[in-house]
C-alpha positions in Angstrom: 50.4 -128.2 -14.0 50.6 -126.8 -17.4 51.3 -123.7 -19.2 50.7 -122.6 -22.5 52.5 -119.2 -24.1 52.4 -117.6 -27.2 55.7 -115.4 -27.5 54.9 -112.6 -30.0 56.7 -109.9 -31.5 58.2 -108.3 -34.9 61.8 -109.7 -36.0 65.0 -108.5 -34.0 62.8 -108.2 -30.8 64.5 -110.7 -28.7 61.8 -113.4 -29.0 63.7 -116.6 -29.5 65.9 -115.0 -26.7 62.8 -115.1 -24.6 62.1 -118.8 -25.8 65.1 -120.0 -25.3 65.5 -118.4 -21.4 62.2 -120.3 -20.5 63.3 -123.5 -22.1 66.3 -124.0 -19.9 64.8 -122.7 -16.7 62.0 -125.5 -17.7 64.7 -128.0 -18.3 66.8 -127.2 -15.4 63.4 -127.9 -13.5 62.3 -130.8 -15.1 59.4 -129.6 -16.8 58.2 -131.0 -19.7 58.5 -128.7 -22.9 57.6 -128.4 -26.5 58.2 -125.1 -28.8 56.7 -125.0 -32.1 59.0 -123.3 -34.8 58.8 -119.6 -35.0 56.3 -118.2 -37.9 56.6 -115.8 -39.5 59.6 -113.6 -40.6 62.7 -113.6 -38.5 64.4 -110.3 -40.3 64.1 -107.1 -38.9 60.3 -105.5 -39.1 58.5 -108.7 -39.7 55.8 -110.7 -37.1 57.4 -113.5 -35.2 55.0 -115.6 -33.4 56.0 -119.0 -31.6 54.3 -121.6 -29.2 55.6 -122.8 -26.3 54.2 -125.1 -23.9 55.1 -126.2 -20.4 53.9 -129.1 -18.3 54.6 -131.3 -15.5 52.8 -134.2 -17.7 53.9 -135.5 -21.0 52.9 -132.7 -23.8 51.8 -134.8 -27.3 51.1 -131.4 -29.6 53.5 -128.5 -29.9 50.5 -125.9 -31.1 48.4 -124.4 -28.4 44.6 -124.6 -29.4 42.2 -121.7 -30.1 41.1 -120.8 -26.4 43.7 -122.7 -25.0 46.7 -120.3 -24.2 47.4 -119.1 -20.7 50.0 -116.3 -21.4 50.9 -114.1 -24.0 54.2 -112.6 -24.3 54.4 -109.4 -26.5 56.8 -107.6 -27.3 54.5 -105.3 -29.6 51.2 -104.4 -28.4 48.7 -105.2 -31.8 51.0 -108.4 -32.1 49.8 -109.0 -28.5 45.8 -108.1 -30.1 47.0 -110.4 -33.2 46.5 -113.5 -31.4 43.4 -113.0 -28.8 41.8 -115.9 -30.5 44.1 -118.0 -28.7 44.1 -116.5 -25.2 41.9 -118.3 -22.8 39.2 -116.6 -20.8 41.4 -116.1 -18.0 44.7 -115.5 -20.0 47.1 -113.2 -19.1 48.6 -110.7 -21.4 52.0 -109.0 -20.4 53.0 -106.5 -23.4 55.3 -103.8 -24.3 53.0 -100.4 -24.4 55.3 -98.9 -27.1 54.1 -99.8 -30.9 56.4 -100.7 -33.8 55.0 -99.3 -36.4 55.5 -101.4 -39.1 53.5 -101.6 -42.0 51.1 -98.9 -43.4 47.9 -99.7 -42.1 49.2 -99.7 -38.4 46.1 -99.3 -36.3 45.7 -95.9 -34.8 46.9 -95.9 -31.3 44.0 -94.8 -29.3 42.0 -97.7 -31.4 44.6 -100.2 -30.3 44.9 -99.0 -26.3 40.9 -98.8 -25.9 40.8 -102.9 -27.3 43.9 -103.9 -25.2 42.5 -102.3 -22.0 39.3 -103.7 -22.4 40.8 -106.9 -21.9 40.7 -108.3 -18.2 44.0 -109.5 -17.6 46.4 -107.4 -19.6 50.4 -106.0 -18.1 51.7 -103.2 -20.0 54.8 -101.5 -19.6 57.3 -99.1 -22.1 59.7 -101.8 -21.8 62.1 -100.0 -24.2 62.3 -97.2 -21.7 62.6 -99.7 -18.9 65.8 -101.4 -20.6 67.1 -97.3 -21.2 66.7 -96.5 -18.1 69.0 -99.6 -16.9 71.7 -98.5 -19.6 70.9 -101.6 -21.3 68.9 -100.6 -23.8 69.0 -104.1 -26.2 67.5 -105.9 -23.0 63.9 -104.6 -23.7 62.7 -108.6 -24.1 64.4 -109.3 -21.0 62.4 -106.8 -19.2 59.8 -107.8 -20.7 60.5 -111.3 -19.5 60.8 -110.1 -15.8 57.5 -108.8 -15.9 56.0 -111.9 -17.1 57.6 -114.4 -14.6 55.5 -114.1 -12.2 52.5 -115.5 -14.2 54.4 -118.3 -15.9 54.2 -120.2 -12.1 55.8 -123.1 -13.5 58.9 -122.1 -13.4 60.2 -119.4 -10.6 61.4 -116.2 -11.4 64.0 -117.0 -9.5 64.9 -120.4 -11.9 64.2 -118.0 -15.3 66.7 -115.7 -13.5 69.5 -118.6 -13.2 68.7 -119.4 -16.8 69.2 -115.7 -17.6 72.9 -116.1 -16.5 73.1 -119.8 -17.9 72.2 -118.1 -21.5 74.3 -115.0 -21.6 77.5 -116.3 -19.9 79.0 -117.2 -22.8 78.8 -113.3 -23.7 80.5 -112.7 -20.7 79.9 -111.6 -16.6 79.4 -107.3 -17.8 76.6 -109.1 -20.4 75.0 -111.5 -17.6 75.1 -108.9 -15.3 73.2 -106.2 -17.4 70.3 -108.6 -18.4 70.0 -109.4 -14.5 69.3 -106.1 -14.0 67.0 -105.8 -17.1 64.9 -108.7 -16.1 65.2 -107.9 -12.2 63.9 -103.9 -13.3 59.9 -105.1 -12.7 59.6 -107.4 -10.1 62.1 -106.4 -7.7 61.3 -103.5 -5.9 65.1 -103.0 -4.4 66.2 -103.2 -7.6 67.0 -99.6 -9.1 68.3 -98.8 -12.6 
């Protein structure tokens, strides 16, 4: 089994958080992993963009080819667009709905919903609002994590929650807790925020 993600986002998202969570649930699980480096600028308002790929065989490239990605993990919706070249025909996309507008020529949002909807296999979610509504509001990429963990099937939900805790204990138990309950908020239904 293999699984190839593009994480995408815009700089201070949380998308080497989201990296990094999936890398030691893959780990812990014995699963075969290689990340690219991150592209593109890691302040504050730039695109971030990084490959990561999962598999139960040995992996010899760290870059995912055009057509070849699985699942795409955005944390911005035209970053999630950005990188459609990539997605295979029977990729998923799991996105934050909200856009961060960012540079001048930001599509128009009507433009950019019509072209994501389109799309066959596309999750969408205010994730922002999501992460508010759980009074943790810097968990948004945790949420958005949650929502995606049911399509990464290589690892459980249930290992990427252990590897939520495993990440965040040094921050302490009020930290761990609060990003259980972000990534918890989409795919547990007793869970309530």
């Amino acid at each position: 089994m293999k699984k190839d993600i593009i994480l995408c986002g815009v700089g201070g998202q949380g998308i080497l958080s989201i990296a990094t969570i999936i890398g030691e649930a893959a780990t812990k699980a014995g699963v075969n992993l290689k990340q690219a480096e991150v592209h593109g600028m890691s302040q504050r308002g730039g695109d971030v963009q990084s490959n990561l790929r999962l598999s139960t065989k040995q992996i010899w490239s760290d870059l995912i080819p055009l057509g070849g990605c699985d699942l795409i993990i955005s944390m911005e919706p035209m970053e999630a667009l950005r990188y459609l070249p990539y997605l295979s025909k029977d990729g998923v996309i799991v996105t934050s709905n909200k856009p961060f507008v960012n540079i001048p020529n930001y599509p128009e949002s009507e433009a950019l919903f019509a072209e994501l909807n389109a799309l066959p296999h596309v999750v969408q979610l205010d994730i922002e609002q999501v992460a508010k509504d759980c009074g943790t509001p810097r968990s948004a990429n945790v949420v958005l994590l949650g929502m995606a963990a049911k399509y990464l099937e290589i690892v459980s939900p249930e290992q990427l929650r252990e590897a939520v805790a495993t990440i965040f204990a040094r921050k302490g138990e009020a930290v761990v807790e609060a990003n259980l309950k972000a990534f918890d908020a989409t795919n547990n239904p007793s869970t309530t925020c």
